[in-house]
Structure formats: C-alpha cells, structure tokens
TIRO-2110 file (N, C-alpha, C; in Angstrom, 1 decimal):
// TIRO-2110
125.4, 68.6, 114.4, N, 1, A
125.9, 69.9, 113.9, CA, 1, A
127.1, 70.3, 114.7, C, 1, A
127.8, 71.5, 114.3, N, 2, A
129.0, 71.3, 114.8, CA, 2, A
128.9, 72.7, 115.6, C, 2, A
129.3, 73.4, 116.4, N, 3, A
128.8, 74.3, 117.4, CA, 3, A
129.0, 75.8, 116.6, C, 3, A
129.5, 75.9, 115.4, N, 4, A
129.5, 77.1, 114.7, CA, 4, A
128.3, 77.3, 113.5, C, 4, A
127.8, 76.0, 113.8, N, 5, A
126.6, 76.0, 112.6, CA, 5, A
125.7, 76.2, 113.5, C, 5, A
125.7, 75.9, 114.8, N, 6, A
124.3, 75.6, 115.2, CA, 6, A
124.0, 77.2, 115.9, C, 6, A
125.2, 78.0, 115.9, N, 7, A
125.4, 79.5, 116.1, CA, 7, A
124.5, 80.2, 115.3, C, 7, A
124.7, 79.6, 113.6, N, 8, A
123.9, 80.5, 112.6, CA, 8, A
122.4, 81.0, 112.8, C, 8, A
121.7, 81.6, 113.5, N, 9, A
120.6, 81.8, 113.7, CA, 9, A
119.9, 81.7, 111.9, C, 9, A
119.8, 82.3, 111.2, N, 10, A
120.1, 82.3, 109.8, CA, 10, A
119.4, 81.3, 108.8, C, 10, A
119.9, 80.2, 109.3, N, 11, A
120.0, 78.7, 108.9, CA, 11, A
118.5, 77.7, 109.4, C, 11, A
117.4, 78.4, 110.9, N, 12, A
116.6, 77.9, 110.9, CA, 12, A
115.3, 78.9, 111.0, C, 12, A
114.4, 78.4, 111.3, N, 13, A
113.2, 79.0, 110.9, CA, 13, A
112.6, 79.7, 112.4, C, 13, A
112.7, 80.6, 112.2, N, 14, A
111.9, 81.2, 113.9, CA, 14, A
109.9, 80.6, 114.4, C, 14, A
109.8, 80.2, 112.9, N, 15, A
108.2, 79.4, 112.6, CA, 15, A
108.4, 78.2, 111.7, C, 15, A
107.8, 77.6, 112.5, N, 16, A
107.3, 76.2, 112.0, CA, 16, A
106.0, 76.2, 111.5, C, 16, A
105.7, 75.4, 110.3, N, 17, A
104.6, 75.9, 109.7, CA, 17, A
104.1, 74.3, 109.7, C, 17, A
103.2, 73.5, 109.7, N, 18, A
102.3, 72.2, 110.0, CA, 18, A
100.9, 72.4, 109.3, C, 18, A
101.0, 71.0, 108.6, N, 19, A
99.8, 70.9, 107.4, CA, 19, A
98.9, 70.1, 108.6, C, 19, A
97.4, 70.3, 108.7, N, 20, A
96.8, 69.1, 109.4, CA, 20, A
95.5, 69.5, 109.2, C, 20, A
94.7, 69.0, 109.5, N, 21, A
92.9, 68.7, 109.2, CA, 21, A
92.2, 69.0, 110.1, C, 21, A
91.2, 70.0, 110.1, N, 22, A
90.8, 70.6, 111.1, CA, 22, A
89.9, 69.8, 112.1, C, 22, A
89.2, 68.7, 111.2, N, 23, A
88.4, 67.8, 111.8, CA, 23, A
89.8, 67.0, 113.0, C, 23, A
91.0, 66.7, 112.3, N, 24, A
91.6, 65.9, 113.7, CA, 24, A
92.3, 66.9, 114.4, C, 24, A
92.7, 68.3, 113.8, N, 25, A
92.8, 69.1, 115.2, CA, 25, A
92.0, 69.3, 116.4, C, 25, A
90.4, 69.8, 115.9, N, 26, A
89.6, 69.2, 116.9, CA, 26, A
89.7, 68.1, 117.8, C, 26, A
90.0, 67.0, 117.2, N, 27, A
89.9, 66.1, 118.4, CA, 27, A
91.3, 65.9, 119.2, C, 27, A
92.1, 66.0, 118.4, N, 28, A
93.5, 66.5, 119.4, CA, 28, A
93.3, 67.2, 120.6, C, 28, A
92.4, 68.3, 119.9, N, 29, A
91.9, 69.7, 121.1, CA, 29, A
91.2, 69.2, 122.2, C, 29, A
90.3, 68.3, 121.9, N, 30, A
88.9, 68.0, 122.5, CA, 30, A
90.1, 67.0, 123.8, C, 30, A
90.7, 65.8, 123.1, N, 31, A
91.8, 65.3, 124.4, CA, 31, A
92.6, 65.9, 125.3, C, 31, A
92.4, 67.0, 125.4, N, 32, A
93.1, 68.0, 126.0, CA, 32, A
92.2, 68.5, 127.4, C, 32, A
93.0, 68.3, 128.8, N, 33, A
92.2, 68.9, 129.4, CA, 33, A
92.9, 70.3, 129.9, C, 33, A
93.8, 70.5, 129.9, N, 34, A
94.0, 71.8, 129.9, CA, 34, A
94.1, 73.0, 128.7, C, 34, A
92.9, 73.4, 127.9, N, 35, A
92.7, 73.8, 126.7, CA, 35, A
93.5, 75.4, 126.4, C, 35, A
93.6, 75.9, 128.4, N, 36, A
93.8, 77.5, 128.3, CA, 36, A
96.1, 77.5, 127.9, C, 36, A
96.4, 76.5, 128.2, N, 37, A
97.5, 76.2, 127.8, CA, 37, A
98.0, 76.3, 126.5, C, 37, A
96.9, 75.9, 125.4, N, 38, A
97.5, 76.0, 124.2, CA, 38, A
97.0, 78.1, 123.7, C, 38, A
97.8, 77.9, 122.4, N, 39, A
98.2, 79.3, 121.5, CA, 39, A
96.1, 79.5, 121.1, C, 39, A
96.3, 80.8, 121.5, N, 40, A
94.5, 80.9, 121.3, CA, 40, A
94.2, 81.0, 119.7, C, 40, A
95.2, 81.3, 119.2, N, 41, A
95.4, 81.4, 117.3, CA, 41, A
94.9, 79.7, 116.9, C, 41, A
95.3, 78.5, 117.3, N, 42, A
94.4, 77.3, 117.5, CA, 42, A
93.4, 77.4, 117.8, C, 42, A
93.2, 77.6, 118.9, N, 43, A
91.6, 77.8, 119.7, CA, 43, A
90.5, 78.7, 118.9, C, 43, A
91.2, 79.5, 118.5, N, 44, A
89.8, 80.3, 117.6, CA, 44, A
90.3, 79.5, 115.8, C, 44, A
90.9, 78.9, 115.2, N, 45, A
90.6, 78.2, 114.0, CA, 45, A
89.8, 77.0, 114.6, C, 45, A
89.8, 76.3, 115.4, N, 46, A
88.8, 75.3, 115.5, CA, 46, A
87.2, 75.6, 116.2, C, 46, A
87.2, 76.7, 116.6, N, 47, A
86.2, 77.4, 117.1, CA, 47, A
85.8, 76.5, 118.5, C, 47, A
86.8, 75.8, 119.6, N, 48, A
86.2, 75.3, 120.4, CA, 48, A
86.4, 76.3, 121.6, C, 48, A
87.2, 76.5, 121.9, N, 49, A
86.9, 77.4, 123.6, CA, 49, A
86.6, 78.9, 123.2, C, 49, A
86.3, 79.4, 122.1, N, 50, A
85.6, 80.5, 121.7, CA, 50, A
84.3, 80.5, 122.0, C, 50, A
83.7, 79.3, 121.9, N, 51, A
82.3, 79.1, 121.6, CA, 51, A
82.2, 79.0, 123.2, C, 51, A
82.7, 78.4, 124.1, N, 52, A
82.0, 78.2, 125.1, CA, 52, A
82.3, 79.4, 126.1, C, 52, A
83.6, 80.4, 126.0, N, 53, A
83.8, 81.9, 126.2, CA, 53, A
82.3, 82.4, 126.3, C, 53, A
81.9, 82.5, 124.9, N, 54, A
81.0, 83.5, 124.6, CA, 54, A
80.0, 82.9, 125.0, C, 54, A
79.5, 81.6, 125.2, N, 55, A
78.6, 81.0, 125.9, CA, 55, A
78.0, 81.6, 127.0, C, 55, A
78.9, 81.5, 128.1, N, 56, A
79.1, 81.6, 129.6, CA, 56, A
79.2, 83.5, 129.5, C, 56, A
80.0, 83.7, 128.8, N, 57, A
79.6, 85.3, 129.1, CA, 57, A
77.9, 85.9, 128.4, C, 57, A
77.6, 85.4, 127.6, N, 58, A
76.1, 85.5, 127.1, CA, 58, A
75.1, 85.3, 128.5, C, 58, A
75.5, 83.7, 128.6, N, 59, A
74.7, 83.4, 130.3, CA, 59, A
74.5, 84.5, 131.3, C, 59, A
75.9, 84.9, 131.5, N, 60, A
76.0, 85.5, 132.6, CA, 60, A
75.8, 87.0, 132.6, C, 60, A
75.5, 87.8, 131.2, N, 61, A
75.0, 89.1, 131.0, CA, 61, A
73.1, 88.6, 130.8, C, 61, A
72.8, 87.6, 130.6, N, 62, A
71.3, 87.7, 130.7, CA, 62, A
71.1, 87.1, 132.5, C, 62, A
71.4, 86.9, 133.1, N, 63, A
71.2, 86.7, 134.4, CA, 63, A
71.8, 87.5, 135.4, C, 63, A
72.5, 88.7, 135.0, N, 64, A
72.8, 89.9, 135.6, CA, 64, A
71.5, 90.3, 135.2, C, 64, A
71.0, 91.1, 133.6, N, 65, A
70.1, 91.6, 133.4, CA, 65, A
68.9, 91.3, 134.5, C, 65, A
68.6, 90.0, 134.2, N, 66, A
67.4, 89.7, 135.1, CA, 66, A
67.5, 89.7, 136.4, C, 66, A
68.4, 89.8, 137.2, N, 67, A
68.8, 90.1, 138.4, CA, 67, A
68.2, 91.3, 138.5, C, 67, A
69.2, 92.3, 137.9, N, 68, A
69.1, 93.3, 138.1, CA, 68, A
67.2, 94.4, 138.3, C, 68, A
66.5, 93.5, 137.2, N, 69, A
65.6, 93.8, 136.9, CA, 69, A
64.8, 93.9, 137.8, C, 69, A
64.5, 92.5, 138.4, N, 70, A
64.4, 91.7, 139.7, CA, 70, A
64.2, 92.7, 140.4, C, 70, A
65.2, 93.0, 141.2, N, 71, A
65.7, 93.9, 142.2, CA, 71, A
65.1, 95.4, 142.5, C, 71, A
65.2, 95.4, 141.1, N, 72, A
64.5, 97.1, 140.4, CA, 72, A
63.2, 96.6, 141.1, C, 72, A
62.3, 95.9, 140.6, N, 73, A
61.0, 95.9, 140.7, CA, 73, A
60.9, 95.9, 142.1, C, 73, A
61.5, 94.8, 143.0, N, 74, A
61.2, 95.0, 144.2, CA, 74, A
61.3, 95.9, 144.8, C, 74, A
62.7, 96.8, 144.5, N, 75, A
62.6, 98.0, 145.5, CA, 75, A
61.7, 99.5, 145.1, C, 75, A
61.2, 99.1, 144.2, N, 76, A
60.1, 100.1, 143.8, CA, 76, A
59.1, 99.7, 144.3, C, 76, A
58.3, 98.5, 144.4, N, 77, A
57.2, 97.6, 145.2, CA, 77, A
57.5, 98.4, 146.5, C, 77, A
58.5, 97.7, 146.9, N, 78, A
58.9, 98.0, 148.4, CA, 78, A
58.9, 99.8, 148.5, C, 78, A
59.4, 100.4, 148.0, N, 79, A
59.3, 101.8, 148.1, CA, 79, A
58.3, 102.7, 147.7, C, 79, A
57.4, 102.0, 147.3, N, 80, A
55.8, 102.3, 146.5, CA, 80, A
55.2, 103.4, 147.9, C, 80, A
54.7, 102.5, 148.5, N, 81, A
54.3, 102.8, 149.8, CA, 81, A
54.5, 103.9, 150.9, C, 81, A
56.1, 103.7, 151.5, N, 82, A
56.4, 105.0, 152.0, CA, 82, A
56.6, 106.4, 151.3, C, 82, A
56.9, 105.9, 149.9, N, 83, A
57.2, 107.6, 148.8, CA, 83, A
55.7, 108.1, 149.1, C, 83, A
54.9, 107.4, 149.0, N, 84, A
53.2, 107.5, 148.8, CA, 84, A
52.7, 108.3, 150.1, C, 84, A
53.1, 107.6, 150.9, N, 85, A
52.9, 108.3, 152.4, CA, 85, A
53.5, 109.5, 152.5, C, 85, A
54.9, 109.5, 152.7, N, 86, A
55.5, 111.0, 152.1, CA, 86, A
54.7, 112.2, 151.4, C, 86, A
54.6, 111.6, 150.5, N, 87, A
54.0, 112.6, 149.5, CA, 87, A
52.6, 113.4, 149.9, C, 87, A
51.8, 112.6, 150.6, N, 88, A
50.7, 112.8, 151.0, CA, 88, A
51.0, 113.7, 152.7, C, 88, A
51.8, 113.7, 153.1, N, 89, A
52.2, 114.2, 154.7, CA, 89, A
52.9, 115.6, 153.8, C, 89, A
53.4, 115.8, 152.6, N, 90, A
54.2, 116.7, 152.6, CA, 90, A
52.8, 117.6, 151.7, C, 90, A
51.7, 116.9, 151.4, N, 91, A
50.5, 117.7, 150.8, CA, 91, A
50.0, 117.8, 151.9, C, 91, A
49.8, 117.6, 152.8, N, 92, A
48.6, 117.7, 154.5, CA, 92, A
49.4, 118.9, 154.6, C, 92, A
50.4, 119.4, 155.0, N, 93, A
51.5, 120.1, 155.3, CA, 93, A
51.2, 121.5, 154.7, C, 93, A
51.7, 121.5, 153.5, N, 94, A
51.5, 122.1, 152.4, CA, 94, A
50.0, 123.0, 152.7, C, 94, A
48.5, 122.1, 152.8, N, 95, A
47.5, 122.5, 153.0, CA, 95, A
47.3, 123.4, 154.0, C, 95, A
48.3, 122.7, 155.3, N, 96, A
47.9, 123.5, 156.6, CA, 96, A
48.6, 124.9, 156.2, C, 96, A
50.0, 124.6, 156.1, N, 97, A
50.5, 126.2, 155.7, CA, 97, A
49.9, 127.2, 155.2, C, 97, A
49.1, 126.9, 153.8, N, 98, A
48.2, 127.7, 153.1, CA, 98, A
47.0, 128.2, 153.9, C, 98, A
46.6, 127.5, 154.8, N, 99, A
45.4, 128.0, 155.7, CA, 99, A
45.5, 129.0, 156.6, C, 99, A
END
C-alpha cells in the first residue's frame, strides 16, 4: 500500500470479526497457560475461567462462614463462664445493698 492509502483510517475495520467453534475454542483456551491475558468477552463465551472464579470464591465464602461460626461458638463457650460469675457477684451485691 502506498503511504496515502494506508493513512485512510476509513478503508479498515477497527474490529475484526472470526467464525470458530466453541468446542475448539475451548481447547485453544484450555492450551493456554496464562488464561488472565486473554479478552474476558472469550473467557465468559466458553465458560472456562468463569467457572473456576466462582468456584474459589463460593469455597472461600463457605469457609469464612464456618470459620467464623467456629469462633463465635468458642468465644461464647469461653465467655459462658465469667459473664456467669459476673452476673451472680453483681446479684450477691445487689442483695447486700438491699439489706
């Protein structure tokens, strides 16, 4: 092309458009080891690093949950006892006042 044509913005296409099969996009994908590199507009028509996104964040909101739960229980176990004692020092208390 000659340097005044290739000027013409005009003349090409800002998008390229590509026929292909989703079953060998997949595997195109699947050869790939850096997957975060490619256009996520691929990545969600073939449904591969979507699925394993939501995977890992699923995991990791049910294993906070039970963490969390966890924790709860124990520090109520563990705080069972002195609130208990408290409570009973601030009724002994309470009684003597009244007397």
């Amino acid at each position: 092309m000659l340097p005044y044509q290739r000027r013409k913005n005009n003349w090409f296409a800002k998008i390229l458009y590509y026929k292909a099969s989703v079953k060998e996009l997949k595997k195109y994908i699947e050869s790939f080891e850096d997957k975060e590199s490619l256009l996520p507009e691929i990545l969600e028509i073939t449904g591969t690093k979507v699925s394993d996104e939501k995977l890992k964040n699923q995991i990791d909101e049910t294993l906070i949950n039970k963490i969390n739960e966890a924790l709860k229980n124990q520090v109520n176990e563990i705080l069972k006892d002195p609130l208990d004692e408290i409570n009973n020092l601030i009724k002994l208390i309470k009684n003597k006042e009244l007397e």
